[in-house]
Every structure is written in structure tokens, then in C-alpha cells.
Backbone bond lengths (Angstrom), bond angles and torsions (degrees), N, CA, C in turn:
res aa  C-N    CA-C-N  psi(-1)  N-CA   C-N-CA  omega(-1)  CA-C   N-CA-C  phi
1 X - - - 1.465 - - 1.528 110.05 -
2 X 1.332 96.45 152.87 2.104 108.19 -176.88 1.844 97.26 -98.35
3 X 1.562 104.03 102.97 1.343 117.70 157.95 1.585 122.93 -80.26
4 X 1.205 97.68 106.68 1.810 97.62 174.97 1.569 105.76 -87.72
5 X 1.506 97.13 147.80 1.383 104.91 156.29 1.141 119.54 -115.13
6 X 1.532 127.84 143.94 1.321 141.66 -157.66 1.926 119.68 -32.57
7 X 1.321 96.07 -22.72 1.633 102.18 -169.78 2.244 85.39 -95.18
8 X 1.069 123.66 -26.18 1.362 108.36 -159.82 1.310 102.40 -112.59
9 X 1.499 132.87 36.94 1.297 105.92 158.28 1.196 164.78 -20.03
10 X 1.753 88.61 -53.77 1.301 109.21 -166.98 1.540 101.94 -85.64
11 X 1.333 99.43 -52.27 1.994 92.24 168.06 0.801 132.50 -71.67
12 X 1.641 128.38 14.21 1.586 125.84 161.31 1.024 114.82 -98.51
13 X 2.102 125.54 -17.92 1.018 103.02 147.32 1.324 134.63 -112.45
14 X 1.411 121.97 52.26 1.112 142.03 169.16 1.835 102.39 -87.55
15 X 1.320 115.24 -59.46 1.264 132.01 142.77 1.041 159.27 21.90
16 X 1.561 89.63 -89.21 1.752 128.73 138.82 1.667 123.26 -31.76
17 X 1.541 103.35 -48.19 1.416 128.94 -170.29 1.678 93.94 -91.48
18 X 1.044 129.83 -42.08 1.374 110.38 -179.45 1.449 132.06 -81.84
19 X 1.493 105.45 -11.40 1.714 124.50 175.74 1.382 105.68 -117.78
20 X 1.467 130.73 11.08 1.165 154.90 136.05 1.909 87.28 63.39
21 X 1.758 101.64 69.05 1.448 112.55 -168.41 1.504 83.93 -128.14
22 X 1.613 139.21 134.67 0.919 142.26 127.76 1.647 125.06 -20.92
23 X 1.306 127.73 130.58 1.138 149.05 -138.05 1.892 103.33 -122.10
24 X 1.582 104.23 108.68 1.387 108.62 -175.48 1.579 131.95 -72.89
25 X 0.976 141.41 146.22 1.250 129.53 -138.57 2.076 82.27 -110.36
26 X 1.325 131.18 97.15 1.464 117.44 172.24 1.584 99.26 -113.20
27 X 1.660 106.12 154.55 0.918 149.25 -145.34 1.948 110.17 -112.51
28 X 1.218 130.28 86.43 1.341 124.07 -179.51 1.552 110.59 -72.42
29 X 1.042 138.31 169.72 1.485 151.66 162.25 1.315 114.99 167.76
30 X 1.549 111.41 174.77 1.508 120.85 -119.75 1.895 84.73 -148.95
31 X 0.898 154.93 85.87 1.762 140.80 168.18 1.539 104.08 -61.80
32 X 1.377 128.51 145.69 1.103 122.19 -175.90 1.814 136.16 -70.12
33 X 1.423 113.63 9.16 0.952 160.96 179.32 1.437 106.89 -98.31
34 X 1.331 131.32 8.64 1.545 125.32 160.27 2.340 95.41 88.47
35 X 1.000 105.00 -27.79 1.469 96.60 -159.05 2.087 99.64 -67.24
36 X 1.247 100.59 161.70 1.731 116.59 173.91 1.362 108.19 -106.09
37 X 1.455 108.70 147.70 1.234 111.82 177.47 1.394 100.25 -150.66
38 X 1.353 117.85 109.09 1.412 150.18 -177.70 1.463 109.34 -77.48
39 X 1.590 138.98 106.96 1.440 123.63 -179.18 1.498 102.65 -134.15
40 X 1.297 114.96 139.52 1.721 136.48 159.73 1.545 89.71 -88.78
41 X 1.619 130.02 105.65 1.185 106.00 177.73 1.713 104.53 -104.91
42 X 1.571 124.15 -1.85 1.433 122.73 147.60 1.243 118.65 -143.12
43 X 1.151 108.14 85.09 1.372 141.35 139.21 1.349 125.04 -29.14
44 X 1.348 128.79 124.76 1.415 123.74 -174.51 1.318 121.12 -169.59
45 X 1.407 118.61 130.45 1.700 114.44 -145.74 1.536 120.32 119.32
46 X 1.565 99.23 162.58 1.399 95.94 173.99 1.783 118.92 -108.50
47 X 1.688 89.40 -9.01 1.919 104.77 170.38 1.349 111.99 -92.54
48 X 1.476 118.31 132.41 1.199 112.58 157.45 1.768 109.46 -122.42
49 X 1.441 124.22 122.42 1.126 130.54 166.18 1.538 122.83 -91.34
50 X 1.387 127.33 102.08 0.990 135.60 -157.94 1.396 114.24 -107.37
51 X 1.451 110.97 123.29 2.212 104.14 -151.05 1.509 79.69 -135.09
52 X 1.539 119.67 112.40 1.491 141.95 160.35 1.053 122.71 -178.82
53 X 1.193 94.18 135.92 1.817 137.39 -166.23 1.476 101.27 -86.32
54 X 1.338 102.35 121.76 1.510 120.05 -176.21 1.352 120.72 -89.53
55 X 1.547 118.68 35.47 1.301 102.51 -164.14 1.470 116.51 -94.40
56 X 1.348 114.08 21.08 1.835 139.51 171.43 1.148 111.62 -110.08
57 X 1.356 127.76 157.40 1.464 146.08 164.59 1.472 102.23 -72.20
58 X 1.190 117.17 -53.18 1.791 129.03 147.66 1.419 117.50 -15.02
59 X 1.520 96.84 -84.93 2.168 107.83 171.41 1.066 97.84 -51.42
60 X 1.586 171.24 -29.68 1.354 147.68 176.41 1.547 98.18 -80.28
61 X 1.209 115.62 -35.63 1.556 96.64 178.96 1.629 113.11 -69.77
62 X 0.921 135.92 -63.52 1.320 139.42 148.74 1.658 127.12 -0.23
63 X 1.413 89.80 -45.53 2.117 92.42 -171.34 1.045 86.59 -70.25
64 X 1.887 116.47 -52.62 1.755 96.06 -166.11 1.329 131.76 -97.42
65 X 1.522 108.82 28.19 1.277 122.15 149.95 1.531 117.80 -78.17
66 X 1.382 103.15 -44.19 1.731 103.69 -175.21 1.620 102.18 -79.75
67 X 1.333 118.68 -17.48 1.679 99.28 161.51 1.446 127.58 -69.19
68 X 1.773 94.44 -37.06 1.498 83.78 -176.03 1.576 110.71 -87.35
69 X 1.139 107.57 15.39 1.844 122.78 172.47 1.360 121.21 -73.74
70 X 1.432 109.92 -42.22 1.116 130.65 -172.69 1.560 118.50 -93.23
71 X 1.404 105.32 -33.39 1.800 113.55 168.06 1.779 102.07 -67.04
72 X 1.162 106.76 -35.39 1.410 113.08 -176.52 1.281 120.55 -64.30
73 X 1.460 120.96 -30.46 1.064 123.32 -179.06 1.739 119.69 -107.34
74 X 1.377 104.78 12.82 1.687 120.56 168.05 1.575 129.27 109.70
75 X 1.542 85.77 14.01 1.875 108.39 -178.56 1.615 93.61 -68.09
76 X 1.540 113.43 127.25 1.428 114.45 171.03 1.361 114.25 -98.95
77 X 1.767 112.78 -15.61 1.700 117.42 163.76 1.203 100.04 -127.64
78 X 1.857 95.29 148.09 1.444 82.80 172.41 1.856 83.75 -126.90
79 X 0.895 115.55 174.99 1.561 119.81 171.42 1.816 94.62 -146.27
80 X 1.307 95.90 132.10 1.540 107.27 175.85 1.514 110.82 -97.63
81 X 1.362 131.79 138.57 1.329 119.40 171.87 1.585 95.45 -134.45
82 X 0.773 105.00 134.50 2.179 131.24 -149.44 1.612 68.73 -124.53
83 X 1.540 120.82 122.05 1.552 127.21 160.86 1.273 98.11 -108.40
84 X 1.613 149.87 0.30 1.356 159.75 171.45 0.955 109.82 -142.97
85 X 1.530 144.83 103.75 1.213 112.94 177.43 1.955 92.29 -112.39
86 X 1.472 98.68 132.16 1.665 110.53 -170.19 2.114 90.90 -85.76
87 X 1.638 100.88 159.50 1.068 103.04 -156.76 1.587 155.62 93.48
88 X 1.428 81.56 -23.57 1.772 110.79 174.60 1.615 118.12 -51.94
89 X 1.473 104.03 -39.15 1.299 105.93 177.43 1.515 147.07 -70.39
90 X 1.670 92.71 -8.01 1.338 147.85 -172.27 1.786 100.47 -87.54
91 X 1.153 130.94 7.22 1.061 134.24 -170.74 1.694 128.43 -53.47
92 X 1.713 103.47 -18.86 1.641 114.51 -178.19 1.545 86.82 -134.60
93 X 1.531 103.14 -156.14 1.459 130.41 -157.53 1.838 86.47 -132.41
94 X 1.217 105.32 101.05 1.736 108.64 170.84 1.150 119.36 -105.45
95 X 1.498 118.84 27.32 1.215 129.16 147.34 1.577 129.99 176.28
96 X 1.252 126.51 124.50 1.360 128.74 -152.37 1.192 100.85 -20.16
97 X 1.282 120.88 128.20 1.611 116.37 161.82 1.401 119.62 127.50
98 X 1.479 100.73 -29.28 1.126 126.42 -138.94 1.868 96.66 -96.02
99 X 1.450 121.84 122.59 1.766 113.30 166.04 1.302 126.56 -72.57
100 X 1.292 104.87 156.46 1.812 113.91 -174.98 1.897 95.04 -75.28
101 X 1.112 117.79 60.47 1.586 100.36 -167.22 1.497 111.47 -59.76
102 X 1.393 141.63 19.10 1.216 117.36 144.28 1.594 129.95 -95.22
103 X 1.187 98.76 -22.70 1.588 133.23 152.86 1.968 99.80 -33.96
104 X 1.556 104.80 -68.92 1.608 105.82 -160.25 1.993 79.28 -74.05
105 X 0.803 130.80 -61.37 2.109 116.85 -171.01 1.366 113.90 -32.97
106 X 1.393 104.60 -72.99 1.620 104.05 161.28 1.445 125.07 -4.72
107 X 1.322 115.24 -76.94 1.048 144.63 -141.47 1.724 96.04 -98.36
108 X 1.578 134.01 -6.48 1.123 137.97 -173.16 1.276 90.01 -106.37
109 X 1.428 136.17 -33.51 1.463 135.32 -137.39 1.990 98.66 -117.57
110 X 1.817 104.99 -18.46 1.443 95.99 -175.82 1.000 131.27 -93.68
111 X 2.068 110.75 10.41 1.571 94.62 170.83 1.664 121.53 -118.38
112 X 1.682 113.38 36.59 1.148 139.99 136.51 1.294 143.14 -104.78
113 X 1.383 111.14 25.79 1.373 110.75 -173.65 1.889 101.62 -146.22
114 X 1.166 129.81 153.28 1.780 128.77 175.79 1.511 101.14 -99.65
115 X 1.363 123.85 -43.94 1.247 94.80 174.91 1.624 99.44 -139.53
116 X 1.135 109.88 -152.29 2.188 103.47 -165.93 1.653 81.83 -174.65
117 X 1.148 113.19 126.63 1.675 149.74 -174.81 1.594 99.89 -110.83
118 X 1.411 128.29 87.73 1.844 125.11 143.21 1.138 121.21 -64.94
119 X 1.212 141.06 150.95 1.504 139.00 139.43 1.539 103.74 -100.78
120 X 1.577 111.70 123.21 1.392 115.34 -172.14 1.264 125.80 14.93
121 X 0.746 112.58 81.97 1.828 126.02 148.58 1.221 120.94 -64.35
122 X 0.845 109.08 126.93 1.886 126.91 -176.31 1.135 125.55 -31.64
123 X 1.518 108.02 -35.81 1.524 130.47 158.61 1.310 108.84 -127.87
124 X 1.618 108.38 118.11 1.246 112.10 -172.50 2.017 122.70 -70.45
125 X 2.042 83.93 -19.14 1.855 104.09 172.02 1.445 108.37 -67.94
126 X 1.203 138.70 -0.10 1.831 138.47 155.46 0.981 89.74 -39.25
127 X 1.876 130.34 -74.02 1.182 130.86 -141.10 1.478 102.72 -42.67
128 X 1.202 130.89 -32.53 1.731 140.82 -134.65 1.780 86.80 -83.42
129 X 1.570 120.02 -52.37 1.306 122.05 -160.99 1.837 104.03 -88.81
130 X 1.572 108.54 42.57 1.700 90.70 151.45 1.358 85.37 -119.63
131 X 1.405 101.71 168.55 1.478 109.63 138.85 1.235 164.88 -116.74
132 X 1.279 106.77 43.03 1.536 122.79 148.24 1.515 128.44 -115.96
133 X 1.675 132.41 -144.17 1.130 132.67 -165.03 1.659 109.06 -80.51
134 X 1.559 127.20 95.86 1.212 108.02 174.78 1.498 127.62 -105.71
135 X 1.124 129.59 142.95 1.721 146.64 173.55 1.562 135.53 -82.30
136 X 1.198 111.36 74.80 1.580 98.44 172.63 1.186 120.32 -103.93
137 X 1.211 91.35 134.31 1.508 126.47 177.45 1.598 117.59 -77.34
138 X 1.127 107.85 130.32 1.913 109.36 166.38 1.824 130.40 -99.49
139 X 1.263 94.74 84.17 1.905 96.17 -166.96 1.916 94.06 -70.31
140 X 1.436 127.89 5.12 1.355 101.97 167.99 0.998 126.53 -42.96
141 X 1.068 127.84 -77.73 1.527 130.89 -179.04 1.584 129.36 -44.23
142 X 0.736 110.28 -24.55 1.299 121.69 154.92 1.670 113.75 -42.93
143 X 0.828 93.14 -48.65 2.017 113.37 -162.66 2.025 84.03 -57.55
144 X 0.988 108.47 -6.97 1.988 90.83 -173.03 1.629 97.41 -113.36
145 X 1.294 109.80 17.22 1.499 100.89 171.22 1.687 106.60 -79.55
146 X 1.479 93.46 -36.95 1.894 81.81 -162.00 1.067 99.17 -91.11
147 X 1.987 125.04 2.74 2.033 109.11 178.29 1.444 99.69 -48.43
148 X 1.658 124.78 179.06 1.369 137.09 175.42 1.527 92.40 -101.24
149 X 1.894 114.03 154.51 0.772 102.08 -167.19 1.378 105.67 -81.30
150 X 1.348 114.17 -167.02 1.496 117.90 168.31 1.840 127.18 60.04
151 X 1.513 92.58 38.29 1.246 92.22 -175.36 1.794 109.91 -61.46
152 X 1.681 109.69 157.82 1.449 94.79 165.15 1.268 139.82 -89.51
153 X 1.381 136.08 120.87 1.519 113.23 -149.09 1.023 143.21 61.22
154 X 1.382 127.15 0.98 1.625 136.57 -153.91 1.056 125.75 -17.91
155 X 1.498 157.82 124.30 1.257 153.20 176.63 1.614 103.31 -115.28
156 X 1.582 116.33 105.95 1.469 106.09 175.05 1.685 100.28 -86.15
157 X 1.157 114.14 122.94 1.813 103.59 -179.68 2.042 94.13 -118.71
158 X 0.971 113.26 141.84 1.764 137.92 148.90 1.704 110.95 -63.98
159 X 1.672 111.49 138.52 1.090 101.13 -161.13 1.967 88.83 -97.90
160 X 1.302 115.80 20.88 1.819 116.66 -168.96 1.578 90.48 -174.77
161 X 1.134 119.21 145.31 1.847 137.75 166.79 1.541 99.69 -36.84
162 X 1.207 129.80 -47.82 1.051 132.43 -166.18 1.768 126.51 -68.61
163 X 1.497 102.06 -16.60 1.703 123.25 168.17 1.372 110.06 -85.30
164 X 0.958 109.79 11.51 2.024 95.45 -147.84 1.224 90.69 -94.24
165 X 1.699 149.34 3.84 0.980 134.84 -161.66 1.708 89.94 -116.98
166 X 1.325 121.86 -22.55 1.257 136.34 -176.64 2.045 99.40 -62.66
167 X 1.376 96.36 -65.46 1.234 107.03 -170.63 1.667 113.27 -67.18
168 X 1.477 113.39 -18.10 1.450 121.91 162.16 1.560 118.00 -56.97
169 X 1.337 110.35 -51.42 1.615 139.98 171.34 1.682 96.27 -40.42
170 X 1.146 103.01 -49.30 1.880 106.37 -138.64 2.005 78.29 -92.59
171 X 1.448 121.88 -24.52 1.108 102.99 -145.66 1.975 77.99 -103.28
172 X 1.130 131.21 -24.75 1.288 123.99 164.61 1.441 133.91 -70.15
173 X 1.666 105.31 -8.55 1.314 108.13 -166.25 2.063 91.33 -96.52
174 X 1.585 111.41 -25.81 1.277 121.59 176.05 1.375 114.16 -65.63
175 X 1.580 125.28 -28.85 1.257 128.72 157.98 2.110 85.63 104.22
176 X 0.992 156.13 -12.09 1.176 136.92 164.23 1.338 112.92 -151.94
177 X 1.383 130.52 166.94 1.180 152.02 154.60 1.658 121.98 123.09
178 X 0.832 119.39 -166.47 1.703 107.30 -172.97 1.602 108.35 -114.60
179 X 1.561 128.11 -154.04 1.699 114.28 -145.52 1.740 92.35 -168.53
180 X 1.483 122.81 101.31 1.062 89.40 171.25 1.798 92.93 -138.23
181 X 1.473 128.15 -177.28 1.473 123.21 162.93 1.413 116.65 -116.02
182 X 1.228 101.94 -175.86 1.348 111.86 -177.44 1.766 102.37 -113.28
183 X 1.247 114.44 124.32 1.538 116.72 151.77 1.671 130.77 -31.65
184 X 1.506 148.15 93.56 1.127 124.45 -172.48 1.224 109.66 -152.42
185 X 1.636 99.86 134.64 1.365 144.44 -175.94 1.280 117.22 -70.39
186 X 1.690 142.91 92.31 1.526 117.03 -161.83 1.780 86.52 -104.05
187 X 0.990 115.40 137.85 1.705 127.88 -169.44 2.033 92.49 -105.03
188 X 0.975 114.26 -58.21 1.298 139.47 -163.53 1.481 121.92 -125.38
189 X 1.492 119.36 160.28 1.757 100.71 153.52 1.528 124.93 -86.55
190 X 1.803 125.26 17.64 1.062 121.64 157.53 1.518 99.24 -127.70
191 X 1.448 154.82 22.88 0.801 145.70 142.16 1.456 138.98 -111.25
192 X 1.263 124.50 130.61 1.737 113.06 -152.97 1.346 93.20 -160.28
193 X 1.787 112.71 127.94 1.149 118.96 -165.77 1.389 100.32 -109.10
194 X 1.370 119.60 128.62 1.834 116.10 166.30 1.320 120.92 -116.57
195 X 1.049 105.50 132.17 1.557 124.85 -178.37 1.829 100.41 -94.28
196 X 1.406 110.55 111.12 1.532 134.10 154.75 1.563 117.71 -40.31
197 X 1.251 97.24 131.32 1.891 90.40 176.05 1.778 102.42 -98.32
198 X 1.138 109.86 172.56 1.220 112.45 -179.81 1.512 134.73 -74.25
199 X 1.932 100.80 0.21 1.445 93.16 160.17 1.138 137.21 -85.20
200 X 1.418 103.75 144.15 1.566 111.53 177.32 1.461 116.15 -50.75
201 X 1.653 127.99 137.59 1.616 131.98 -158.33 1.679 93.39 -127.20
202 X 1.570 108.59 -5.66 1.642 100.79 -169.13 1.529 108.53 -66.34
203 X 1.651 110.61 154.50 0.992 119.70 174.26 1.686 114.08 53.21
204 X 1.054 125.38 -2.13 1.704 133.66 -155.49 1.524 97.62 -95.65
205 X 1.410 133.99 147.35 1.816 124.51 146.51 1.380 124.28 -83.78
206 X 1.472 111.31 131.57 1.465 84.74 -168.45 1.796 101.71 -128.92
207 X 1.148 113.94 149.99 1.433 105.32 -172.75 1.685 89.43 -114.67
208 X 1.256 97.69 146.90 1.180 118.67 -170.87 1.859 106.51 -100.51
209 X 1.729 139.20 138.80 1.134 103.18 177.87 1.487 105.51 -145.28
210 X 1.462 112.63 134.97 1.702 93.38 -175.44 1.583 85.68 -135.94
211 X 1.619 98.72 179.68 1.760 114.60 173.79 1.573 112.71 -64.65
212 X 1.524 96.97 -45.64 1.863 111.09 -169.13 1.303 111.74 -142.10
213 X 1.508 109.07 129.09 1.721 104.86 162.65 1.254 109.62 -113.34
214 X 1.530 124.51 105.29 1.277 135.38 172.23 1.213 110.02 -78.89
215 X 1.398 138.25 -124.07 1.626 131.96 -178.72 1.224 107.37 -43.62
216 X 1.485 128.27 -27.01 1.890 101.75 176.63 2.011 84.69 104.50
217 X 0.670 105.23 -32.75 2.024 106.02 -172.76 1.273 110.96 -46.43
218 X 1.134 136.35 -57.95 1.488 143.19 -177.33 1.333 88.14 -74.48
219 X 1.184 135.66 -52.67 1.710 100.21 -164.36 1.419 118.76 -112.03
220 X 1.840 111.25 22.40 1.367 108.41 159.70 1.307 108.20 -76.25
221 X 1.778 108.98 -42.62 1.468 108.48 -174.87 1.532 103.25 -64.47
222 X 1.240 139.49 -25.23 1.584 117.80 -164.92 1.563 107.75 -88.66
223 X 1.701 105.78 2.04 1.583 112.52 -178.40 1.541 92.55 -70.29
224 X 1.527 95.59 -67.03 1.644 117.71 -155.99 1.660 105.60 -38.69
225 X 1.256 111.42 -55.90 1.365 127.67 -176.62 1.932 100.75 -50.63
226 X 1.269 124.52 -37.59 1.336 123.83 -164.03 1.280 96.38 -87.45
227 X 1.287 133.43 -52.26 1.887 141.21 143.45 1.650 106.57 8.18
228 X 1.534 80.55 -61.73 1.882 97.64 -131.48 1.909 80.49 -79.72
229 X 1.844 119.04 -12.69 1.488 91.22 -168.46 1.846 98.44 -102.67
230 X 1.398 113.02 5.50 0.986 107.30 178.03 1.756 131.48 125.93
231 X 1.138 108.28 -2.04 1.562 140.54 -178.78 1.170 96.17 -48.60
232 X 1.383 113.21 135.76 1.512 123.40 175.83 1.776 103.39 -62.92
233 X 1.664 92.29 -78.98 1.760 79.30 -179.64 1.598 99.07 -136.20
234 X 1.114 127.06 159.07 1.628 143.94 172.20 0.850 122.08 -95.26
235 X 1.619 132.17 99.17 1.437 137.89 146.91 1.710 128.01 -63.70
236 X 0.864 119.01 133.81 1.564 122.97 145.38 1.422 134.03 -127.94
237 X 1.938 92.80 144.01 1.535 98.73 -157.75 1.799 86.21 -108.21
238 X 1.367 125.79 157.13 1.163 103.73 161.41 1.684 82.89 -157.25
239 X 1.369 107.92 149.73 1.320 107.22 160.73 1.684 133.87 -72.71
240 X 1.652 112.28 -34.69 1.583 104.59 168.74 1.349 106.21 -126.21
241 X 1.447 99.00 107.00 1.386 105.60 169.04 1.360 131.28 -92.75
242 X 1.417 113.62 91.60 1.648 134.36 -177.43 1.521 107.81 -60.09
243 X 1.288 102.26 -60.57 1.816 103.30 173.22 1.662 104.43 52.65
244 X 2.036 99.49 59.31 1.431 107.08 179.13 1.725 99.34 -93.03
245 X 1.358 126.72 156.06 1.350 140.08 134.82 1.760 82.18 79.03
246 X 0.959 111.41 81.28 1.646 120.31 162.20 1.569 103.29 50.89
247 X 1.099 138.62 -5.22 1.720 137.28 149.74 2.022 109.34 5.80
248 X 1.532 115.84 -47.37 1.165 95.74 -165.81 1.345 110.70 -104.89
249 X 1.736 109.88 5.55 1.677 105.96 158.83 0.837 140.45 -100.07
250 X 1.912 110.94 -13.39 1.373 126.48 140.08 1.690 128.93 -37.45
251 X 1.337 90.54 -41.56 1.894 88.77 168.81 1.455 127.01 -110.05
252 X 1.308 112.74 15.26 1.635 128.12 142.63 1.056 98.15 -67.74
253 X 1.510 139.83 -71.73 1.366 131.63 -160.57 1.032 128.91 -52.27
254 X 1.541 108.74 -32.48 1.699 129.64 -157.29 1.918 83.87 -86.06
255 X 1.280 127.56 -25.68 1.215 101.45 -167.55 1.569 123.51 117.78
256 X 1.301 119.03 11.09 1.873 121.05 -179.53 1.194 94.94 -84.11
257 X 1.431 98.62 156.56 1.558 133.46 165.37 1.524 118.39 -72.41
258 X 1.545 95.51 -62.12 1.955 106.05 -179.55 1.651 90.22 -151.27
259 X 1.514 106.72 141.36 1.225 139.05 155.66 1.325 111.50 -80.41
260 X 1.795 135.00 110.71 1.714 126.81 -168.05 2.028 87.79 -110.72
261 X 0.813 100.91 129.23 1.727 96.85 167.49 1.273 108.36 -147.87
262 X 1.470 121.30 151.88 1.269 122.25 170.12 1.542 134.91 -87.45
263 X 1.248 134.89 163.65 1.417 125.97 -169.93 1.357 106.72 -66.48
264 X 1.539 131.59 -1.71 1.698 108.09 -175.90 1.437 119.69 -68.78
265 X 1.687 122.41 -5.14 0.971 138.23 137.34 1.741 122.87 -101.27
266 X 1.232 125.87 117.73 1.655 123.46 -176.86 1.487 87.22 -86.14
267 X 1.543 88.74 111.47 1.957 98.56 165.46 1.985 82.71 -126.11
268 X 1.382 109.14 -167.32 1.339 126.78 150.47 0.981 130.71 -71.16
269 X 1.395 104.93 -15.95 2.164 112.86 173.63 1.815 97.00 -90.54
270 X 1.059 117.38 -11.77 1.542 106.34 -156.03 1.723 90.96 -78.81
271 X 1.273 130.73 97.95 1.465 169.56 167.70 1.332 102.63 -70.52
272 X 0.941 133.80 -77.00 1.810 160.28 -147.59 1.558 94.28 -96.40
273 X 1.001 116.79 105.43 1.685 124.69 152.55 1.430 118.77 -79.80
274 X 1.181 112.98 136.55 1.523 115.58 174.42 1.689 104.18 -95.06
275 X 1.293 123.74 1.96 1.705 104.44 -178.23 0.978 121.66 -57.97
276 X 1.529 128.65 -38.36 1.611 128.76 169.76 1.381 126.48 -72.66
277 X 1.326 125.45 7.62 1.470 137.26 137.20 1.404 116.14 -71.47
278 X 1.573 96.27 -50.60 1.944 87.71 -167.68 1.905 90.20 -71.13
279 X 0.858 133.83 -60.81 1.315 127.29 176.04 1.534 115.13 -1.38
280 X 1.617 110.03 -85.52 1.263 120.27 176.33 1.430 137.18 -56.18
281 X 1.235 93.26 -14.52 1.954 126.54 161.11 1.732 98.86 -64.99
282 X 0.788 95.43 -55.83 1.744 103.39 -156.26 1.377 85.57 -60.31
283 X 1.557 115.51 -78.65 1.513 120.32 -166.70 1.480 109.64 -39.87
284 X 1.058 98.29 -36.14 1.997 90.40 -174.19 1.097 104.24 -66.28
285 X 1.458 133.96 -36.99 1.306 130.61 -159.84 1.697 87.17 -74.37
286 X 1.074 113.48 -51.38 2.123 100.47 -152.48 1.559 78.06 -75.39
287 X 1.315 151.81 -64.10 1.514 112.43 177.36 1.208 143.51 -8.35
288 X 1.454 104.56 -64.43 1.119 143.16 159.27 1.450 115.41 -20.88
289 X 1.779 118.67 -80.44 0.790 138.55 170.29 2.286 137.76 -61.87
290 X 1.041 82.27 -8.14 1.635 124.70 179.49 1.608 91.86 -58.49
């Protein structure tokens, strides 16, 4: 059965329909005392596929309620598929004292589950700190299904070195145009300086492409800058669109065309479903495992 958690509805039963698994009926609530209580209250089977996005202190309480919900009620696998997993960025200790908090999730979440399904995580070395079989998935490419066709010139650019393989993805799966990034300086978490490369943006479309847009800051400023050199119009593709602390009026202002995001966050941009990735993930694995 397809266990949603409260943030993934819609992609668990998107899901559901693509691994053609009956769809579990869970139960949210609230004790008056602040606590969550996560319930499968009929449960049935020996699979439980469990699809939630951690992007709450809440959704972590939740997954491992509905794991231990589902072991409880006679699930002999469970496979977790985390379509966000919050925390990722948290990957070391950046300053004495300080926890690996994706390190401590991991490690809360791996001794109820056989295997755990990401789609890009911020750091793909998370995978390293569970312990069992884990799967990541790449919904980049995806992100060039819903561009329009016929862009002019296309320029997929990265808003840091570290996207550029994203925007390669998005700009190969579109079938043309070229790939470049932007230089960037993070000073602050609302200030971030970018340095322009030397291609020309006039008259050109350019889709912009990252993993996550959290405040919208890094990639209002890398709009404005593409604006300000002359770009016909500005897309962005991103795979998790958080769209925290005013994120989507920051990039009204800055000047985009279309916001493309995928469901591992359900916003109104989330366009792009990842179920037919995690799908073919899954199947490979019980192949796999066969």
C-alpha cells in the first residue's frame, strides 16, 4: 500500500496510479498538548510505501509515526521515499558544537524502514548516513517537459558551479541550447552577491535551474541581473520548491516568466511530478533484489 504523509498527498497518489498499488487511507491529528499523531487505521498487506516530504519538524514526526504505524500493523517492508528531505543542507558540523542534523534524521528514520528513495538532495553524501539500501533519483530533467517550445536561443545557466550539472540535465533533456553559471558570493542569508559571466543574455530565453528555492534571494537576484542585461524572458526550473518567507514575490518582482517545480514539494508551481521516477526506482530495486 501507498502511505502518504500529510505534505505528499498528491504524489502518493499520483504513485499509487503508477505502481498500480492501492492507496492507504492515514489519519492526521493534533492532542491538545501540541503532540501529532499519524495513523494507518486499515492497513493491509505486507508492503508499505511511505511518500513524505520532510519539510516540517511536524513531517519528521509523522514519517516515524507512519513507520512505526505500519510495522505495527504487519508491514514486513517498508520502503520510505523522502520526495524533500528537509535538513540536507545540514550535512557537517559548521561550527564547534554544532550537529550533522542530517546525519542525526538518517539515523532516526533507519531502523524502520529496508530501503529510503531521495530525489536529489542537496547533498547527494546524506545517502551515505542511513543504513540500509538507498535510491536517488534525478527529477532534473524532467523540469524541460513543461518549458514552451521554441525557446529563443535558450541559455540554461546555474545560479553557483554547483547547479551546473542540473541545468546541463534540464538543458539536454530540452534537446538544445548552451549552459553557463553564475559566480556567487553568499555574504548573509538575505544577502548574495553574483558575478555575471560574459555571455551575452540579450534578446535570448534563459531558464534558470537550481535543486531548491528557499527565500527566493539567490535567484531573484540572478533574475534581476539577467533582466537588467537584456534577456528576452526568464524561466525557472527548480526541483524543490519551498517558496519560504515571501520567495514567490521576490521573483515576481525580479521579473520571471514561469516558475517550473516539481511535486516533492506541492506548491502551485509544482508542474513536474516525480512519481514516474520514483516508480522506476522502486521497480529496479525489487528486480534488483529478486
Amino acid at each position: 500500500m501507498i502511505v502518504p504523509g500529510s505534505s505528499s498527498q498528491a504524489l502518493a497518489s499520483t504513485l499509487a496510479t503508477e505502481l498500480n498499488e492501492p492507496l492507504a487511507e492515514v489519519t492526521y491529528d493534533r492532542f491538545p498538548d501540541g503532540e501529532t499523531l499519524a495513523a494507518v487505521p486499515e492497513f493491509g498487506g505486507d508492503r508499505a510505501i511511505i511518500v513524505a516530504t520532510t519539510d516540517t519538524n511536524d513531517t519528521w514526526v509523522e514519517l516515524l509515526q507512519l513507520q512505526d504505524a505500519v510495522t505495527e500493523a504487519g508491514a514486513t517492508e517498508v520502503i520510505t521515499v523522502i520526495p524533500y528531505m528537509g535538513y540536507t543542507r545540514q550535512d557537517r558540523a559548521f561550527k564547534s558544537g554544532h550537529p550533522v542534523s542530517a546525519r542525526a534524521m538518517a539515523r532516526a528514520i533507519s531502523p524502520t524502514t529496508d530501503r529510503v528513495v531521495l530525489i536529489n538532495p542537496h547533498e547527494q553524501s546524506v545517502a551515505d548516513f542511513f543504513d540500509g539500501h538507498v535510491t536517488i533519483c534525478d527529477a532534473a530533467p524532467h523540469l524541460a517537459e513543461s518549458l514552451p517550445s521554441g525557446l529563443s536561443e535558450p541559455l540554461f545557466i546555474a545560479p553557483d558551479s554547483s547547479a551546473v550539472e542540473l541545468a546541463t540535465a534540464v538543458r539536454d533533456t530540452y534537446g538544445t541550447g548552451s549552459t553557463d553559471y553564475f559566480e556567487k558570493t553568499r555574504h548573509s542569508g538575505t544577502d548574495v552577491e553574483m558575478i555575471t559571466s560574459d555571455t551575452d543574455v540579450s534578446n535570448r530565453d534563459v531558464v534558470v535551474v537550481d535543486d531548491i528555492i528557499a527565500t527566493g534571494v539567490t535567484m531573484s537576484t540572478a533574475v534581476s541581473h539577467l533582466n537588467d542585461g537584456g534577456a528576452a524572458r526568464v524561466y525557472i526550473g527548480c526541483i524543490h520548491p519551498l517558496l519560504a518567507r515571501g520567495a514567490r514575490t521576490k521573483l515576481e518582482r525580479a521579473g520571471i516568466e514561469q516558475v517550473i517545480g516539481t511535486d516533492t514539494i506541492e506548491q502551485e508551481v509544482s508542474v513536474v511530478s516525480v512519481a514516474p521516477t520514483v516508480a522506476t526506482a522502486i521497480n529496479a530495486v525489487d528486480v534488483e533484489m529478486r
